[in-house]
C-alpha positions in Angstrom: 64.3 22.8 39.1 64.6 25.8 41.8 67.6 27.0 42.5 69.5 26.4 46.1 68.7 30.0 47.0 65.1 29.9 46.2 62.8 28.8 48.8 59.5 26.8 48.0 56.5 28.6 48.6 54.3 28.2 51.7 51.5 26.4 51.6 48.4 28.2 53.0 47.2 26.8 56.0 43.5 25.3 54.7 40.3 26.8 57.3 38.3 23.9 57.8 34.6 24.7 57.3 32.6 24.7 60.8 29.2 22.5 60.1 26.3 24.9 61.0 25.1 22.9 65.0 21.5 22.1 65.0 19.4 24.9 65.4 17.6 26.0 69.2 14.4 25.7 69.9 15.0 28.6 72.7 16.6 30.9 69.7 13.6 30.6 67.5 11.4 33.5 67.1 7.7 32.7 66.1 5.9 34.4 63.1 2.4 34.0 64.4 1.9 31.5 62.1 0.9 28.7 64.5 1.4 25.7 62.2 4.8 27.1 61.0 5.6 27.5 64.5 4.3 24.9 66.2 5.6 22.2 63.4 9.4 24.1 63.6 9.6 24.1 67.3 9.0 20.7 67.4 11.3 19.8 64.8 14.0 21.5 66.5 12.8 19.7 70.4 13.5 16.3 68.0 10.3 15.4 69.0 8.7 12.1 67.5 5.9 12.0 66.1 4.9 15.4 67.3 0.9 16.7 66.9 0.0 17.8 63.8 -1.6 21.3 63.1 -4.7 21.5 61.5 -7.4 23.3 60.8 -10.8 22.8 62.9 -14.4 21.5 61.8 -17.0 22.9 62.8 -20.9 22.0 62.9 -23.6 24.1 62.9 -26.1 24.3 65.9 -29.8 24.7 65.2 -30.9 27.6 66.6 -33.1 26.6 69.8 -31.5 23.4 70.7 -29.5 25.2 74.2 -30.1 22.8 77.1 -31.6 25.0 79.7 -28.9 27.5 79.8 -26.3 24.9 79.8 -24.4 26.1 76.6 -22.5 23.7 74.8 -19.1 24.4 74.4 -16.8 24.5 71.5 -15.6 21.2 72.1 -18.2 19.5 72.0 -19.3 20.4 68.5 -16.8 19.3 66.5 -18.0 17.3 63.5 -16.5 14.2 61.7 -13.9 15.7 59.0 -14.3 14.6 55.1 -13.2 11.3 53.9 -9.8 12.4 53.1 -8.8 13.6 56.5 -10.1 10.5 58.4 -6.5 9.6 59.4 -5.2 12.6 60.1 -8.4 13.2 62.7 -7.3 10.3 65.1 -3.9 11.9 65.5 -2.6 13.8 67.8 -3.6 17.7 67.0 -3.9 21.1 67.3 -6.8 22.5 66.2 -7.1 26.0 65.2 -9.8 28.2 64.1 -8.8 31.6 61.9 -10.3 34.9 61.8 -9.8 34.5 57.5 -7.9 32.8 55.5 -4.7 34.6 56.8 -2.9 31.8 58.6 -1.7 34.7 61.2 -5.4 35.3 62.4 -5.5 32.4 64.6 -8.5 33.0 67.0 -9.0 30.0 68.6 -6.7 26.7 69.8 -8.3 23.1 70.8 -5.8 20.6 72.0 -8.0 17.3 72.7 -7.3 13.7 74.3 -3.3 13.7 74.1 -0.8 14.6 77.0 0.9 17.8 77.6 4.0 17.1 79.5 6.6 20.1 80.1 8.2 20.2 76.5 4.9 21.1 75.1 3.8 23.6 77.3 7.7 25.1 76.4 6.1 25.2 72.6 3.1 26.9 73.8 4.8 29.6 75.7 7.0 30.5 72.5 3.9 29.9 69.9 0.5 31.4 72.1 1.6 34.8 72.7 2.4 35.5 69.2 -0.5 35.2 68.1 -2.4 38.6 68.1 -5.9 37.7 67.7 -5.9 34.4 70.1 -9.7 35.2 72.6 -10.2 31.1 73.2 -8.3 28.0 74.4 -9.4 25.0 74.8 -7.9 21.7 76.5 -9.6 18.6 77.3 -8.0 15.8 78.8 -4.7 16.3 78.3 -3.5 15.0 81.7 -2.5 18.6 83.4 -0.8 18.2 86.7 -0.3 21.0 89.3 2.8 21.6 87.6 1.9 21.9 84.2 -1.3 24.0 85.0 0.9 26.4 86.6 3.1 26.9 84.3 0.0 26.7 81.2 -1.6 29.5 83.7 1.8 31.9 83.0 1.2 31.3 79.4 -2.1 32.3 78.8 -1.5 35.0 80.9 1.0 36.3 78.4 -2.0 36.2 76.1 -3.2 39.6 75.9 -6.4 39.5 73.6 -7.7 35.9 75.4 -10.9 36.2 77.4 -12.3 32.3 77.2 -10.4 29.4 78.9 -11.8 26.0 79.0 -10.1 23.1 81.0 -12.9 20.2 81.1 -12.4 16.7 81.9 -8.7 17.8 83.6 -8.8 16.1 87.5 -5.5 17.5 89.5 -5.7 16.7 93.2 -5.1 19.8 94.7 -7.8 21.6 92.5 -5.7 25.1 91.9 -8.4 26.2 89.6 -9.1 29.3 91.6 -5.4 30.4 90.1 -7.7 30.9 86.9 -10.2 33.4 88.8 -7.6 36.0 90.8 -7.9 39.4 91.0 -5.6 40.5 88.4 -7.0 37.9 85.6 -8.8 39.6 82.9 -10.4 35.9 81.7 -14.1 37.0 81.2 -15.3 32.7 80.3 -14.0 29.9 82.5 -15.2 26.2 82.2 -14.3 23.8 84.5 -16.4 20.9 84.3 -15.7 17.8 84.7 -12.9 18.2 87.0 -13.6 16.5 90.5 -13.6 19.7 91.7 -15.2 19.1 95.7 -15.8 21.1 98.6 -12.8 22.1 99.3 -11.7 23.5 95.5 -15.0 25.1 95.6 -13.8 26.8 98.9 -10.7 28.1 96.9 -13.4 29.4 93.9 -15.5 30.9 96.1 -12.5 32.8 97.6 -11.4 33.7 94.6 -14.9 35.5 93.5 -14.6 37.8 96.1 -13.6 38.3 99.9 -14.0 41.4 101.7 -10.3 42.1 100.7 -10.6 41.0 97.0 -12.8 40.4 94.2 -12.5 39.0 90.7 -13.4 41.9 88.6 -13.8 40.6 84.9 -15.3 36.9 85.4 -19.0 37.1 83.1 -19.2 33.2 83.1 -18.1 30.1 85.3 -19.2 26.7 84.3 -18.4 23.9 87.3 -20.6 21.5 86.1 -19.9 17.5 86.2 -17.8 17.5 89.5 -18.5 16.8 93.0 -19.2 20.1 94.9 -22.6 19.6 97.8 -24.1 21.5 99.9 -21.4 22.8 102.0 -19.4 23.5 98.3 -22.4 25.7 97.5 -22.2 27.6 100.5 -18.5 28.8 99.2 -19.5 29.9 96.0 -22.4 31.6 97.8 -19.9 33.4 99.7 -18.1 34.6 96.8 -21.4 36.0 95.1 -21.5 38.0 98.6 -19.2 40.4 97.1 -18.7 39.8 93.5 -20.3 42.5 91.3 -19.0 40.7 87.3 -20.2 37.4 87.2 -23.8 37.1 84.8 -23.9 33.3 84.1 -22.7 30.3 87.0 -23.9 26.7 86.4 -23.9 24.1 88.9 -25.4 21.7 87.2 -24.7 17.8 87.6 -23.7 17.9 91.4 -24.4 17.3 94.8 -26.1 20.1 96.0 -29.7 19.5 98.1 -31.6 21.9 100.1 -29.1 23.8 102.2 -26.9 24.4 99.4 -29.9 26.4 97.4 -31.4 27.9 100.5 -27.5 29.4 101.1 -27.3 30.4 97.3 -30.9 31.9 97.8 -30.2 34.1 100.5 -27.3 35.9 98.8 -29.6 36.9 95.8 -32.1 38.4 98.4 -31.2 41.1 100.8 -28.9 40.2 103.5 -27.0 41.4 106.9 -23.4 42.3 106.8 -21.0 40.0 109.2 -19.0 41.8 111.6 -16.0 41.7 109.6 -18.0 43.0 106.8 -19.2 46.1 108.8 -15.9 47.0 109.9 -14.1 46.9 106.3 -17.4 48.8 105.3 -16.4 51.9 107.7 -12.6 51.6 107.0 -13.9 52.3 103.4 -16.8 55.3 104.0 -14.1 56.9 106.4 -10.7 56.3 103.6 -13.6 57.5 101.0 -14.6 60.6 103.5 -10.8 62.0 104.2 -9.7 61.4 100.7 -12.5 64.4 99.4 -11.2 66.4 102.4 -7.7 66.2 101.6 -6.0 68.0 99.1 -5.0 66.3 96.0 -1.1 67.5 96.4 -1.3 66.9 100.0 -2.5 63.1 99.5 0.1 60.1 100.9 -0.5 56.6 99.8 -1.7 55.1 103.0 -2.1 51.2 103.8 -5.5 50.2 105.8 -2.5 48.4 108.2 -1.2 51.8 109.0 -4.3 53.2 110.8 -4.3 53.3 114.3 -7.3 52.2 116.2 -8.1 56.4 117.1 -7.9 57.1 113.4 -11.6 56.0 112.7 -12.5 58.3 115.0 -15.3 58.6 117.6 -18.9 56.9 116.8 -20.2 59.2 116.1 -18.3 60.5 113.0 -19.1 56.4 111.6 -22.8 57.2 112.3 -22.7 60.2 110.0 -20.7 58.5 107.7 -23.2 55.8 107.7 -25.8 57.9 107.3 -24.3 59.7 104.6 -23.7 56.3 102.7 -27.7 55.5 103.3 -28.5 59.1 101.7 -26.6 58.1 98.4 -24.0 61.1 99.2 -20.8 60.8 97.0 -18.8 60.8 99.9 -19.9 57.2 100.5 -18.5 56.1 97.8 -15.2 54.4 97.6 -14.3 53.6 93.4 -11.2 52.0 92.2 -10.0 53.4 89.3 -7.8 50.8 87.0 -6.6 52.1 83.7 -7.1 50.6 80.7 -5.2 52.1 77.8 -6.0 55.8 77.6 -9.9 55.2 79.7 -10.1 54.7 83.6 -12.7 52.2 84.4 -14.1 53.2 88.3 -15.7 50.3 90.5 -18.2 51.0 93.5 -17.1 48.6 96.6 -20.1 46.3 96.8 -19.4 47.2 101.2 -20.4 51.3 100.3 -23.3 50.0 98.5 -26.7 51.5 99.7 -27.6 49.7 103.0 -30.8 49.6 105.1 -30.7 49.4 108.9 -32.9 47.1 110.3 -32.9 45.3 113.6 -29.5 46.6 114.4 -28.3 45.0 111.3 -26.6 46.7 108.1 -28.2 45.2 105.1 -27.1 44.9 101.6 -30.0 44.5 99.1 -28.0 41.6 97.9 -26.3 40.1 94.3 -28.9 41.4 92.0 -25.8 41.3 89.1 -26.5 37.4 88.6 -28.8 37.0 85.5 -28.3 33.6 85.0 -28.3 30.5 87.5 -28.0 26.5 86.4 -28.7 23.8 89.0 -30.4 21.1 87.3 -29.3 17.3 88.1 -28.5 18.1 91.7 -30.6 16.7 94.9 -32.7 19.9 95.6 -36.4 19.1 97.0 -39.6 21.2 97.1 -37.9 23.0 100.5 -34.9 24.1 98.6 -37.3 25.1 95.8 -39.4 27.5 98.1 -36.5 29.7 98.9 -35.7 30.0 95.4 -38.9 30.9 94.7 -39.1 33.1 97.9 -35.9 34.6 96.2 -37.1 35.5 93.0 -40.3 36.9 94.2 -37.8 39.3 96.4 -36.1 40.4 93.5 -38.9 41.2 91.6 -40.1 43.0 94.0 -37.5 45.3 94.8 -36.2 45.8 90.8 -36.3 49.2 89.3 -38.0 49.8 86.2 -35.9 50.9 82.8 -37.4 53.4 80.5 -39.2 50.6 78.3 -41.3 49.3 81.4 -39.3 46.3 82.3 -37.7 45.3 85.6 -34.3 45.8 85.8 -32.0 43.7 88.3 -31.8 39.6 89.3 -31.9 36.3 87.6 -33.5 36.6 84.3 -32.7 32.8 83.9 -32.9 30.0 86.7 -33.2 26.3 85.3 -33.7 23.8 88.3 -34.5 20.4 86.3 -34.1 17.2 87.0 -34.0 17.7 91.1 -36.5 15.4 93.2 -39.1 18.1 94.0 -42.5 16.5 92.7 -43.4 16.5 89.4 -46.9 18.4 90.1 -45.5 20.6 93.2 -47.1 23.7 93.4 -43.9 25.8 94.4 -42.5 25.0 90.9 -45.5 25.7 89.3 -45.5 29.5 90.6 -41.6 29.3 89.6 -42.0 28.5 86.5 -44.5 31.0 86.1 -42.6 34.0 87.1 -39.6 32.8 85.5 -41.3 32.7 81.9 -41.7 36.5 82.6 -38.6 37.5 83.1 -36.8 35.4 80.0 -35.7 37.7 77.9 -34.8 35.1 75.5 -37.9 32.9 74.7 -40.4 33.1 76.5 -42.7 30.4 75.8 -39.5 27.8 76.8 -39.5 25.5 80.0 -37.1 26.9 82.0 -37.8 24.4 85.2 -38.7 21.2 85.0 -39.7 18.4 87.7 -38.0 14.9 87.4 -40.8 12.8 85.9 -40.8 10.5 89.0 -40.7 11.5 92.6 -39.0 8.0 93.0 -36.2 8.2 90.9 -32.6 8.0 92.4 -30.4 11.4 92.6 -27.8 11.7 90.0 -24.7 9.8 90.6 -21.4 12.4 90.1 
């Protein structure tokens, strides 16, 4: 018993134990292991029955079997998996290929046949960037909308080694492909086919390839086949080969395009006359090009085209000698870009200061002779569409330099017009196909153009 005095001892007050709350998916860092990552993040979004992460299968192409330049891509050369991963194959997945067997080397993501709403392009934002050695994505029909390709577009931009994006069989009415193709992208393979894509997102492309403002500079390849672009679609992306100095491989195949379409792709491959609008941004250039070797380095002020009066280009005469300077191949016609990359600065020649010829009163550009490869098969071109081509070509050849081996240098080394309705026996394809086997550098004993085997048979339905 305790005494009256004593007092009983406190009790100490008990600190309950705060349960841990579930964990954010926003807090989460990734590792660069994708299927860690991926598999976590969704975990943590409670997301049922999320995608699985595996691993790809790949098949093996014979060499040879290219359909007339029309590549397949990855995702169409997926083989069956083994037995054991029959199951797992019809689920929802994200297929990955590795550099090695490091599950941090990820080089490649395909994402096939399942929706991706906003919570999964959330997961993609965290998980694509950290992975290092990410160059190729690929998603096919997985129901973008403009909202969702907008926001997938800020992703892969955040992507720093990726240079091939493919988007087939993805149909968004407002077609905001070209957001794919601006002038600060550094995407070098687009595919797009599949897509709808008409006239009027072929307008956007074409604008997007270059304008006499802005050009894409690091597009190599565009693929819009499958989708619904005709003549006067053509005529757009014929305006943004104008300009555009990158691109090496387009295919239109599997559209709408007849006679005037080729006829207006035709002329830009040839030697053509500068529009008004072109010929004044062509002096702004040779005159900006002319004062900035005048003008002291130290002395130099940035200086927006908008800020030049109407007197500061000066009397006609100083445009003549600039013009005639350009003609002469002097350096002071010359107006490079410079963009820094890393430690190197990469300069570009304004297609505008190119060398021009004046002829007729006109200012002519010898014309795209960057294009080396050209796909139009399955559209509605006829034998008069076929002569310009050929009319083309036999342009090209003619004005291409010579390397130091003997062989020309400049223009399509590849054009594949198949299944058109020109005859089967016309003679304009006959002397195509001819000169095109020449220039081949890949096999030259392939058909490279081929007639439809009737004249009768119906255009292709898109």
């Amino acid at each position: 018993m305790r005494k009256k005095s004593e007092k009983p001892p406190k009790e100490k007050p008990v600190t309950p134990v705060e349960e841990e709350g579930p964990k954010s998916a926003e807090d989460y860092v990734c590792t660069g292991n994708l299927e860690h990552d991926f598999t976590e993040l969704c975990a943590r979004m409670e997301l049922v029955e999320a995608p699985i992460v595996t691993l790809r299968h790949q098949a093996v192409i014979p060499s040879g079997l290219f359909d007339e330049m029309e590549s397949l891509t990855a995702s169409d050369v997926s083989s069956a998996p083994p037995m054991k991963d029959q199951i797992s194959f019809f689920r929802p997945s994200v297929q990955m290929e590795l550099e090695n067997d490091d599950p941090k080397s990820v080089k490649a993501v395909y994402i096939r046949g399942w929706m991706i709403d906003q919570r999964y392009i959330f997961i993609l934002q965290k998980c694509l960037p950290a992975l290092s050695l990410l160059h190729t994505v690929n998603l096919w029909n997985v129901g973008l909308t403009e909202t969702t390709f907008t926001a997938f577009i800020a992703v892969l931009r955040q992507c720093i080694n990726l240079k091939s994006v493919v988007l087939d069989g993805n149909p968004i009415p407002r077609q905001p492909y070209h957001l794919l193709l601006s002038e600060d992208s550094l995407f070098q393979h687009v595919t797009l086919r599949n897509n709808k894509i008409d006239d009027a997102g072929a307008k956007l492309i074409g604008e997007a390839l270059s304008t006499t403002k802005k050009c894409n500079r690091n597009l190599l390849t565009l693929n819009l086949s499958y989708n619904h672009i005709t003549d006067v679609g053509a005529a757009h992306i014929a305006d943004g080969l104008r300009l555009n100095r990158t691109l090496l491989w387009l295919t239109l195949a599997y559209n709408q395009i007849g006679d005037r379409g080729a006829i207006k792709i035709a002329e830009v491959l040839s030697p053509f006359a500068l529009t008004h609008q072109e010929v004044v941004e062509r002096r702004l250039l040779l005159l900006d090009s002319h004062e900035r070797q005048r003008s002291p380095i130290s002395s130099r002020r940035p200086e927006s085209k908008s800020d030049r009066s109407s007197s500061h280009l000066g009397s006609g005469t100083n445009l003549d000698k600039l013009e005639k300077s350009a003609k002469s191949g002097r350096n002071t016609s010359k107006k490079k870009d410079k963009v820094e990359k890393g430690l190197q600065f990469v300069e570009f020649l304004h297609p505008l200061v190119e060398f021009a010829e004046h002829r007729a009163g006109q200012i002519q550009l010898s014309g795209n002779i960057c294009l080396l490869s050209l796909n139009l098969t399955h559209n509605r071109i006829t034998e008069t569409g076929l002569k310009s081509l050929l009319m083309m070509v036999r342009t090209q050849i003619q004005n291409a330099k010579l390397s130091h081996d003997g062989r020309s240098t400049g223009g399509l080394l590849r054009l594949a017009v198949a299944k058109n309705i020109f005859p089967p026996a016309c003679e304009t394809y006959t002397q195509l196909h001819d000169l095109m086997l020449t220039r081949d550098p890949v096999t030259k004993h392939r058909v490279v153009c081929s007639p439809m085997p009737s004249h009768s048979d119906p255009p292709p339905q898109s």
